[in-house]
N, C-alpha and C positions, 0 to 999 in steps of 0.2 A: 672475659666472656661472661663470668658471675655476673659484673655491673651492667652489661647487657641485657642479659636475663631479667632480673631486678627491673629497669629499665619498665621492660616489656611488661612486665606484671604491675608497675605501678601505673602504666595508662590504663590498665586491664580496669584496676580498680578505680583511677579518675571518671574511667567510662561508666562502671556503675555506679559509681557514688551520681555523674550528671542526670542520668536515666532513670534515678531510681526516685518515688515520692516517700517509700515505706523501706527506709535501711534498720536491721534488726542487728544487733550484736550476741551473738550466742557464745556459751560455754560448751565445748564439746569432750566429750567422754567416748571413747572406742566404742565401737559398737560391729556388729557384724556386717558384711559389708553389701546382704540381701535385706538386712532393717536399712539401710541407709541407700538404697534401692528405691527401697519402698518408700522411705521419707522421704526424696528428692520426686520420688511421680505424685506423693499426694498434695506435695507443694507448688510445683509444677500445673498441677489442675486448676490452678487462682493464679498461677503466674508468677509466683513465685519462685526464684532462683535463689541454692546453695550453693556459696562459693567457700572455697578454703583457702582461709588465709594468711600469710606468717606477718605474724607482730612487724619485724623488722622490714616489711617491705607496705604493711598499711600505715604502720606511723608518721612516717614522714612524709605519704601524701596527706594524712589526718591533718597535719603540724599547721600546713597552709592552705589549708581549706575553712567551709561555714564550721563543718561537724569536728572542728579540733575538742570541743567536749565530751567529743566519745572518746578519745585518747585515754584515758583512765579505767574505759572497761576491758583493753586490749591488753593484761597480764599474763594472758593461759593461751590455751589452745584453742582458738577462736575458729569459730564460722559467721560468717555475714548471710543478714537473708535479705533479697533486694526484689523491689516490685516496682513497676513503673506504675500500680495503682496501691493505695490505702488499703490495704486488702489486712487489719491486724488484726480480725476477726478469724478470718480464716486461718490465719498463721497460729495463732493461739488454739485454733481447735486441732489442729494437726500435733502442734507439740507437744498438746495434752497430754495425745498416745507416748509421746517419747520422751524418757526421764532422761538417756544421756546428752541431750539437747535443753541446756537452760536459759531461758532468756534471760538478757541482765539491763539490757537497754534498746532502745531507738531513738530512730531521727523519724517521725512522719510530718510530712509536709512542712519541711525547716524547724518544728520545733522536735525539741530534745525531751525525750521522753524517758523515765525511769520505769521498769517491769509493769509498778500498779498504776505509771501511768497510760501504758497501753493500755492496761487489762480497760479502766477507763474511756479509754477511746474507741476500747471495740466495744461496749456498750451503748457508745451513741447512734440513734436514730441514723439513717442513712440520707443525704444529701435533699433526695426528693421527700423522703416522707418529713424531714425539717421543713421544707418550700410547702410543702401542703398545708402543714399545720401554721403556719404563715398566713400564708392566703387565706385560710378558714377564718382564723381570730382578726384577719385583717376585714372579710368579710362579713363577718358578725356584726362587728363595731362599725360600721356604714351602714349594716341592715336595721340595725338596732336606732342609730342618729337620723336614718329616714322614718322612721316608726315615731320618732321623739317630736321631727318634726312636722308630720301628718296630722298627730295627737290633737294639739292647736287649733287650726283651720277644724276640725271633723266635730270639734267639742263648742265651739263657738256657733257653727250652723246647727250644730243637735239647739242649742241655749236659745239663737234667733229664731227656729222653727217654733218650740215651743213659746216662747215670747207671742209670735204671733196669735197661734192653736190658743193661747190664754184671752190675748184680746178681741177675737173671732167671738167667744164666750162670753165674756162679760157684755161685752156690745148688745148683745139679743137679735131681735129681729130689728133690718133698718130699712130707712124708706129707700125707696129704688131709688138709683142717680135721676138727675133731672135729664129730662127727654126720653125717658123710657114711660110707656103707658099702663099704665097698673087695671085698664080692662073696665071703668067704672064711668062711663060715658054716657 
């Protein structure tokens, strides 16, 4: 009935590990069990799920899985934190509040990530405001090579107007075309 059990708990965990874009590995330390309450609803408000998990029943889905290099942070008394979005920003500012909860690793978006390298990745701009900043320098640089090549054609006819406006000048006063009557008849 144990291997049953087991069983049961290890599709539990296959099922978040598929579902999940942001798997976190935490050290957990007791705590009361109205802070751990509370940590599960402020986690819960980005969508983030606490799970608890025993060593012996996530290693060996870990063993045959992408995330077998999380297998070495699974020594102690673990909890998994699983989100079906990126969300390490917000995970990081919840755990702030709480020291018996340490992060030691992640998986986001298939790559393996160590503590500073979340802290890193919740530091990045978000999705759209990358796409914006994109488009801007993307738009610049076409605004800028139409500018470039305007410049040409606008400075050539400034050059030929004046050319003219000089020759107009020097010419002085000229006799009317022929067939026009100049009034002296």
């Amino acid at each position: 009935q144990e291997d049953g059990h087991a069983r049961v708990l290890q599709r539990q965990v296959q099922e978040t590990l598929r579902c999940s874009r942001l798997l976190a590995v935490c050290q957990y330390n007791s705590m009361a069990d109205e802070d751990l309450v509370t940590l599960r609803r402020y986690l819960r408000k980005h969508n983030i799920h606490l799970h608890f998990v025993l060593n012996e029943v996530v290693r060996p889905v870990l063993e045959h899985s992408k995330y077998r290099n999380l297998l070495p942070l699974f020594v102690c008394r673990n909890v998994l934190l699983a989100s079906p979005e990126p969300r390490a920003r917000e995970m990081l500012r919840v755990l702030k509040g709480v020291p018996q909860v340490t992060l030691l690793g992640a998986c986001i978006d298939d790559t393996i990530l160590s503590r500073q390298g979340v802290e890193n990745f919740a530091r990045l701009p978000s999705l759209e405001v990358s796409q914006g900043q994109t488009v801007a320098a993307l738009s610049l640089l076409s605004s800028q090579t139409s500018s470039l090549l305007q410049q040409g054609p606008a400075h050539l006819t400034a050059l030929l107007d004046e050319h003219i406006r000089r020759l107009r000048d020097t010419e002085g006063p000229t006799e009317p075309p022929p067939g026009q009557n100049t009034g002296n008849h």
